[in-house]
C-alpha positions as CSV (number, residue, x, y, z in Angstrom):
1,X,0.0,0.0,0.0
2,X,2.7,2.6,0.9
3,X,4.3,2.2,-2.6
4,X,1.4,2.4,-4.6
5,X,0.5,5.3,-2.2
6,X,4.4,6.3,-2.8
7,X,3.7,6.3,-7.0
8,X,0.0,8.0,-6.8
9,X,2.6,10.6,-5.3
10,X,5.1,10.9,-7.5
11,X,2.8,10.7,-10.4
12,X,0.8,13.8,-9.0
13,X,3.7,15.7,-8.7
14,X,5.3,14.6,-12.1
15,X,2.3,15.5,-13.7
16,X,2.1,18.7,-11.9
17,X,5.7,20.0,-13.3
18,X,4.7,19.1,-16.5
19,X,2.0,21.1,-16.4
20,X,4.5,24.0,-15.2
21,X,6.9,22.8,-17.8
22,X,3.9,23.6,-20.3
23,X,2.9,26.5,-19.0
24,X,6.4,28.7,-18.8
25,X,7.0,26.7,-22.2
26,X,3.5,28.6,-23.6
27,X,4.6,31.9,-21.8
28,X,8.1,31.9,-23.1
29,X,6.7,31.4,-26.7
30,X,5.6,35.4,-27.4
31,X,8.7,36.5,-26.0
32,X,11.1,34.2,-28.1
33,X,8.8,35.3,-30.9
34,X,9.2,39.2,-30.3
35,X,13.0,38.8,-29.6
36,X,13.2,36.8,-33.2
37,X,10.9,39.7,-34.9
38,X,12.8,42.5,-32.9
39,X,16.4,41.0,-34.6
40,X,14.6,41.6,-38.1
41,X,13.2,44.6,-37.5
42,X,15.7,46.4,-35.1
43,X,13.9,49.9,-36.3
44,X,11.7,48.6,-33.8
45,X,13.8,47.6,-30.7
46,X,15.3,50.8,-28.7
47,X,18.3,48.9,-27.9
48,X,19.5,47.9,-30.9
49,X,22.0,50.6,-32.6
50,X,20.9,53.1,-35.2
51,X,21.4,52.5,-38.5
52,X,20.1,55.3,-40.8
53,X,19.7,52.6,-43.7
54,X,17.0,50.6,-41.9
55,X,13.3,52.2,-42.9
56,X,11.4,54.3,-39.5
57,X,10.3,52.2,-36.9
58,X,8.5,52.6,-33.3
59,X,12.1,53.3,-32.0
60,X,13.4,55.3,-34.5
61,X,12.4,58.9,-33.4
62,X,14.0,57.9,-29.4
63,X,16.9,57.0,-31.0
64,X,17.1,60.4,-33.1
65,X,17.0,62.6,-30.1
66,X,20.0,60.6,-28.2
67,X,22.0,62.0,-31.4
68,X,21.3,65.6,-30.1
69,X,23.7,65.7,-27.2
70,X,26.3,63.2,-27.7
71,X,28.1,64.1,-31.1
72,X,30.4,60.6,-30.3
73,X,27.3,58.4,-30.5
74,X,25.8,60.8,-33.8
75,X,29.4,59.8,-35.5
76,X,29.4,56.4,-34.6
77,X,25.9,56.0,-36.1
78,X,27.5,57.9,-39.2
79,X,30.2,55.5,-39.5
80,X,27.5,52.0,-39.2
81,X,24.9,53.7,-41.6
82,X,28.1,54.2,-44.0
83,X,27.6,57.9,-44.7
84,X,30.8,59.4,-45.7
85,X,31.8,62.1,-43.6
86,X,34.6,64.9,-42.6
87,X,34.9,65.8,-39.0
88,X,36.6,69.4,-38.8
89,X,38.1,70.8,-36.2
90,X,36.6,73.1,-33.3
91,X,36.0,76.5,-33.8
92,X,34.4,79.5,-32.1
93,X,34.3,80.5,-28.1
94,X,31.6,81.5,-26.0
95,X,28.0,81.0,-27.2
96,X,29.4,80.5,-30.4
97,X,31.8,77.5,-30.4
98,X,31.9,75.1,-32.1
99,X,33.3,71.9,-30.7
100,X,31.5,69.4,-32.7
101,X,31.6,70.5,-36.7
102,X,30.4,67.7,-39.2
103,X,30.7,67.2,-43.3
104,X,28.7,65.3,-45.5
105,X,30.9,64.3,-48.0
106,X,28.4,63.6,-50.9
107,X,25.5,65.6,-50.1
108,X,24.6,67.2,-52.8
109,X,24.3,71.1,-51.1
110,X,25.0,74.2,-52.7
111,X,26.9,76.5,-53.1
112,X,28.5,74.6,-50.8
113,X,28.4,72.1,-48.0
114,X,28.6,73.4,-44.9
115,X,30.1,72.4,-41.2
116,X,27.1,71.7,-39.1
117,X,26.5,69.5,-35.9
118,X,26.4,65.9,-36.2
119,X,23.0,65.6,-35.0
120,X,21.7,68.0,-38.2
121,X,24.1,65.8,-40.7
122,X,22.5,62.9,-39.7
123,X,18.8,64.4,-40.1
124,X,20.1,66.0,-43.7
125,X,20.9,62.9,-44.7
126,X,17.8,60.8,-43.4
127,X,15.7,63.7,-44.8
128,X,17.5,63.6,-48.1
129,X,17.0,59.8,-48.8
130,X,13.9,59.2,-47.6
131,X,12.0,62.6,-47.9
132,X,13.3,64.7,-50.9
133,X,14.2,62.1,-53.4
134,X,11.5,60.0,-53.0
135,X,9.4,63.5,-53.5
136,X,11.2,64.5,-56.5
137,X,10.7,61.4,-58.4
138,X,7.3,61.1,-57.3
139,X,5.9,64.8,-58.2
140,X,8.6,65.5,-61.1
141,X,9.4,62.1,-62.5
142,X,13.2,63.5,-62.3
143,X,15.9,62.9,-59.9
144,X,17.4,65.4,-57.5
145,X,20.6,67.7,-58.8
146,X,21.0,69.8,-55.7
147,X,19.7,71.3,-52.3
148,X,20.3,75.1,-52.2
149,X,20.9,76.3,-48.8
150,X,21.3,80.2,-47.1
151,X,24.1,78.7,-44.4
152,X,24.1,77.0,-41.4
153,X,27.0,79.0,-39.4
154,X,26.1,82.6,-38.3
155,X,27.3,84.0,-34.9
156,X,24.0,85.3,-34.3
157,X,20.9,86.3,-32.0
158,X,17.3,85.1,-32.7
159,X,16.6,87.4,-35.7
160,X,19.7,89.2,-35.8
161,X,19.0,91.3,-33.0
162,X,21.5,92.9,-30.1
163,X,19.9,90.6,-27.0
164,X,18.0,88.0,-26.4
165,X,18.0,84.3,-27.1
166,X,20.9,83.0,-29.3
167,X,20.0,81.2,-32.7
168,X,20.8,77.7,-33.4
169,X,23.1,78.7,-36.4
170,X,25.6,80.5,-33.5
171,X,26.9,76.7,-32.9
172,X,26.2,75.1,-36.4
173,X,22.7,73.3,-35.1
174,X,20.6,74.6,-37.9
175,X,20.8,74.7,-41.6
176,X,18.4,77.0,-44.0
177,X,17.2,75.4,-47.1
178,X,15.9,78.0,-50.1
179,X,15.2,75.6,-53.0
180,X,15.5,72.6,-55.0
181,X,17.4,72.1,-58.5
182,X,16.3,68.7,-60.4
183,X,18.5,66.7,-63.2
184,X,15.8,67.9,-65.6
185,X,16.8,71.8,-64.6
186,X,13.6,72.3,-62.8
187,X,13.9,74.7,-60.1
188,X,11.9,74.9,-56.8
189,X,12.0,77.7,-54.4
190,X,10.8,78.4,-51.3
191,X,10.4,82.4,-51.8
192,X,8.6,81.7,-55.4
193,X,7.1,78.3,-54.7
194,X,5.2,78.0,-52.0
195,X,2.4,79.3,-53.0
196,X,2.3,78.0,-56.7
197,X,-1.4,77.9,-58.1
198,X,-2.6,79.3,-54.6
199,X,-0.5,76.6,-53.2
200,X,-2.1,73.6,-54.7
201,X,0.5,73.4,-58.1
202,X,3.0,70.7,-58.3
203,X,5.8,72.8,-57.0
204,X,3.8,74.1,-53.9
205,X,3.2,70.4,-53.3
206,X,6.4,68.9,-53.2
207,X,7.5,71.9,-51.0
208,X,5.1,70.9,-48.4
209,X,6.0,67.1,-48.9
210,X,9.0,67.9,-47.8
211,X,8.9,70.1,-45.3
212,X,6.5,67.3,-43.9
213,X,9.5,64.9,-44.4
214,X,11.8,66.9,-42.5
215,X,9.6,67.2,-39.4
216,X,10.7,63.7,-38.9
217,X,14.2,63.9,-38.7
218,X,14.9,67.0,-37.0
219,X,13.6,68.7,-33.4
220,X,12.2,72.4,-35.7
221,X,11.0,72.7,-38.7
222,X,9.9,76.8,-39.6
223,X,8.5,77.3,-43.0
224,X,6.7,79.9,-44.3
225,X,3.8,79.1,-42.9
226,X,5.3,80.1,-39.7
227,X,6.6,83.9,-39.8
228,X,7.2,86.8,-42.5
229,X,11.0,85.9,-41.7
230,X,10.7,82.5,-43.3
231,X,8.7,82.9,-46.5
232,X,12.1,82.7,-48.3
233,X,13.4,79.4,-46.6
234,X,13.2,76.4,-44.3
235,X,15.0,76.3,-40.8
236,X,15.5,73.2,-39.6
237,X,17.6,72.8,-36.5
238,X,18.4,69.6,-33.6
239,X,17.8,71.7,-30.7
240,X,15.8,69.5,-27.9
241,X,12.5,70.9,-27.5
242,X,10.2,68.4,-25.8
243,X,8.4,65.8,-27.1
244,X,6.9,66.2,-31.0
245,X,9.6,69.2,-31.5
246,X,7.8,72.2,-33.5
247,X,6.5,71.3,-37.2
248,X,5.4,74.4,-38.7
């Protein structure tokens, strides 16, 4: 009697772990699932590294604002995404310096390509492949020649004025874009453009698709629907300004 008493025993508790066993088994299921999706998708996990080639994900904008204040991590990402790049030298003192001064190598700028902050390189760049390219082609059927741009560098107040807040542009965080030039010599601008056909003409159109690009890649976006001061040009600069930045 005590060993078949013994067995009933150990048979209870046998099947007992085995239903454990089954039960962690069906609860560790979703999350080897969602570790295996997250390794194909890593736009989508916040700890996996940024790589500007992968398309947007859920994690994509966090990862975006860490660039802002570490210019270490913003040219490490450059370096994985394999975006050519110069890194210049600091320059400046005070509330202009300029410690951290970045070069895209093949963007296609002009007149020039200016030294900004790592953290607006890397949003040029995301906002060139995936915002203005994609628009050009799409509204134009021709490729993109050139970006033309008003600076980024200008040891500067807010507006020019004698006091008062400093401008992004006093440390290189902001770049002004004035037009577009396509392959097929079709030129866009911002002062002339915006509002083609009352705003609703091709060129109007793709001005506002990608000003609408650019609000995700970097912290402000200032168009002319913002100010007098901006009906010539975009601003677009990496200073932190709370969550959702300023899209305008």
């Amino acid at each position: 009697m005590k060993r078949g008493f013994a067995a009933i025993t150990l048979g209870k508790q046998a099947f007992r772990y085995d239903r454990i066993a089954i039960g962690l088994m069906w609860l560790a299921a979703p999350l080897l699932f969602g570790a295996a999706w997250l390794a194909m998708h890593p736009e989508h996990d916040p700890r996996a590294p940024l790589d500007l080639r992968d398309p947007p994900g859920w994690a994509t904008e966090r990862k975006l604002l860490a660039l802002r204040g570490d210019p270490e991590l913003c040219r490490a990402v450059l370096t994985r995404s394999k975006v050519a790049f110069t890194m210049l030298p600091p320059q400046g003192e005070g509330a202009c310096a300029r410690p951290d001064r970045v070069v895209l190598d093949d963007i296609p700028l002009s007149p020039d390509r200016p030294p900004t902050s790592c953290a607006v390189s890397s949003a040029l760049h995301l906002w060139l492949e995936r915002g203005v390219k994609p628009a050009a082609l799409e509204t134009f059927g021709s490729p993109l020649a050139s970006i033309e741009h008003y600076g980024a560098f200008s040891c500067r107040r807010l507006y020019g004025q004698s006091d008062g807040r400093w401008s992004e542009h006093a440390t290189g965080n902001a770049i002004d874009i004035a037009g577009f030039l396509l392959e097929d010599d079709t030129r866009i601008s911002v002062l002339n453009d915006w509002q083609d056909e009352g705003g609703t003409g091709d060129k109007a159109r793709f001005l506002r698709m990608v000003r609408e690009h650019a609000c995700d890649s970097f912290a402000t976006v200032l168009s002319p629907d913002y100010n007098a001061a901006h009906g010539d040009h975009f601003h677009f600069d990496q200073q932190d300004r709370g969550f959702g930045g300023v899209c305008r």
